[in-house]
N, C-alpha and C positions, 0 to 999 in steps of 0.2 A: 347684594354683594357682588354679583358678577358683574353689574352695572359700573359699581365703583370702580373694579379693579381694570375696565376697559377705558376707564379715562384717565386714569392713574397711568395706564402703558401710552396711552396717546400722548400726556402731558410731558412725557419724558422724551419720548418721541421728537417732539416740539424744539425741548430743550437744547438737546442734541443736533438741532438744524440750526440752532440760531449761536451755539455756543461758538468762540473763539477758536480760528483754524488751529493755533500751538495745543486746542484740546479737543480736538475732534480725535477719533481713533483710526487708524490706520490698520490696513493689511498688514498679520501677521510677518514677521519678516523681511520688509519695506521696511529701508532705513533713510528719511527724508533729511537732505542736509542743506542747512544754507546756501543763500548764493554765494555770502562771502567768504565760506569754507572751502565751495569746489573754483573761485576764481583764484584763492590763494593757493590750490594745491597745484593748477593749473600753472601758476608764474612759477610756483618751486619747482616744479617738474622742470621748466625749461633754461632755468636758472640752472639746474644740474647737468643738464644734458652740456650747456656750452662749459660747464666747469671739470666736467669728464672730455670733452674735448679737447681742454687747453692743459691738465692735466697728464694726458696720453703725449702730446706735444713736449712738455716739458722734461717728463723721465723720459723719454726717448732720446732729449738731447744733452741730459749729464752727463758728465762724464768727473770722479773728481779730480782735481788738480793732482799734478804730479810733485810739486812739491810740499804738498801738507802731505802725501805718502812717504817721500825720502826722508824731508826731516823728524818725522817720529822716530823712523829706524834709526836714526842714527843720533839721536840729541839725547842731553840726559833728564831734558825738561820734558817733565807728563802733562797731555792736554784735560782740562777739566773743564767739559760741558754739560749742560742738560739740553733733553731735548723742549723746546716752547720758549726758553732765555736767551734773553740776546745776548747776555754775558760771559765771553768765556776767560779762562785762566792758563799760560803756564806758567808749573810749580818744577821747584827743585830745591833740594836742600844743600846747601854748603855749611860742612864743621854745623855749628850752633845758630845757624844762620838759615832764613827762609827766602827766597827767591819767586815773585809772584809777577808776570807779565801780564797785565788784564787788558782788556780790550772788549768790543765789540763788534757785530757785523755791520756793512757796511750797505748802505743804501744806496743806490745806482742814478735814482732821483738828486740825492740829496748833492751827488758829487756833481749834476750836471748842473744843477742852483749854482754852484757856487763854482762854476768853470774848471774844470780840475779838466784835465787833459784824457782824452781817450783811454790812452796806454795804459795811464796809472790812476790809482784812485787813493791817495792819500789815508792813513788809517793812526788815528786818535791812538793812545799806550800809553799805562805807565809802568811804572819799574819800581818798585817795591821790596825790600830788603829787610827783613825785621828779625830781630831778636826774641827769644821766649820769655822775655819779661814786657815786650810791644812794642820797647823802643826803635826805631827803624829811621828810615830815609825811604823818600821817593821820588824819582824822576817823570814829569811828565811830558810825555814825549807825542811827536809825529812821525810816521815813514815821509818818505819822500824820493822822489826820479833818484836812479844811479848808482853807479857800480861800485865808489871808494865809502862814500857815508851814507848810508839811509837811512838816518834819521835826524832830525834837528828833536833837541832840549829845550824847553820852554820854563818850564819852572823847576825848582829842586826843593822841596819840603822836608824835613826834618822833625820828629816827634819822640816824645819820651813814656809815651803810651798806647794801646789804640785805643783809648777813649779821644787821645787829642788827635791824633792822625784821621778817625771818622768824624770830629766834630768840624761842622759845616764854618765857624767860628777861630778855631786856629788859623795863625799865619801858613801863607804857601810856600811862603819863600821867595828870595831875589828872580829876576826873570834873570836865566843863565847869560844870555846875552851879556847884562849888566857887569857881570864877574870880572875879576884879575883874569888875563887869558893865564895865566898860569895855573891859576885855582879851576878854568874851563877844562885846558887841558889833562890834570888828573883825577877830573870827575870824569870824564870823558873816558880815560884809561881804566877807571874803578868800572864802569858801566862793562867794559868791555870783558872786565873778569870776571863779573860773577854772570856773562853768557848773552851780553847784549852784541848781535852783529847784524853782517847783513845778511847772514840765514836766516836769520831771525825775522826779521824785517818782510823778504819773501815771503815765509810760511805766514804771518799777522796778514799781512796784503791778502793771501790766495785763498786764507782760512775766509776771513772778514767775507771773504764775497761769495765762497762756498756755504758756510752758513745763511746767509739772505737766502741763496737759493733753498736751501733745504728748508727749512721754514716755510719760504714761500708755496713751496710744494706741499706743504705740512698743514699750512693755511689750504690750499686749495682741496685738500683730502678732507679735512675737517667741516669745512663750508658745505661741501658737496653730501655728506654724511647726515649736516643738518638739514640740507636740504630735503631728504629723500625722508627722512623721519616722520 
């Protein structure tokens, strides 16, 4: 019996030397990790360090614009954002009537592609007017340079639902251009009463590029968060 049981522990013994390194046993408490676990934790790590760099960089040099603070106080239009959307809204109501200026922010990239001038950076809009049964009108519009008009009109849309006004398939309407200048100029007047100016026009410009930033900053806190995970 002892005979047996001493070849029985050698055998195992054996086992044990010849078995697969992923099944060999280890010191208690030795936690052996791939290469390719600590070469990836090594790039995250320095992936983070330069993304808290240019992070510390960037809050340090916002500041935000002075006119998306003046015109809240003082407009009757409320701003509606979320934070992660690049979409934002102002809303106002008139009598039985909704008031919706949407827009987005404004990439810095996208304005140098397409030559846009230093100064200013051109900002996409439309103008949206609806009734509680859906029917509406909508102007789509640009900012643009300058003190008396900032904005050009592009198309004028008209709808008698919002199912037709979000269907990708409704008409958009005449290119403004195209119009009687006289039918131009009291669409142009309508615009201007229910709160399109060149206040307006400012605050979409200062917003549009103040959001890029906040995001981007939003983007770099995030990045950096996965990184370090």
């Amino acid at each position: 019996m002892a005979v047996s049981a001493m070849r029985a522990i050698g055998a195992l013994r054996v086992a044990a030397t010849r078995a697969p390194s992923s099944l060999r046993l280890v010191r208690p408490g030795l936690v052996v990790r791939p290469a390719s676990v600590r070469m990836f934790s090594a790039g995250a790590s320095k992936v983070a360090k330069v993304l808290e760099s240019e992070l510390k960089h960037e809050e340090g040099q916002y500041e935000k614009p002075k006119e998306v603070q003046t015109f809240l106080k003082n407009s009757p239009f409320k701003l509606v954002e979320a934070e992660g959307d690049v979409n934002m809204v102002l809303e106002r109501q008139m009598g039985e009537k909704t008031v919706r200026i949407e827009f987005q922010l404004t990439s810095p990239m996208l304005a140098e592609e397409e030559g846009e001038e230093a100064d200013h950076e051109s900002t996409e809009l439309s103008i949206s007017v609806d009734s509680k049964d859906g029917a509406g009108i909508t102007f789509y519009c640009s900012t643009q340079a300058g003190e008396d008009h900032r904005y050009v009109i592009g198309n004028v849309k008209t709808y008698a639902s919002a199912e037709e006004k979000d269907s990708i398939v409704s008409y958009n309407g005449p290119d403004f251009e195209d119009l009687d200048e006289k039918l131009q100029e009291s669409l142009d007047e309508y615009l201007a009463e229910v709160g399109m100016s060149t206040e307006v026009c400012d605050f979409v410009d200062a917003m549009a590029s103040d959001k890029e930033q906040r995001e981007y900053v939003r983007w770099l806190k995030l990045t950096k968060k996965f990184m370090e995970s």
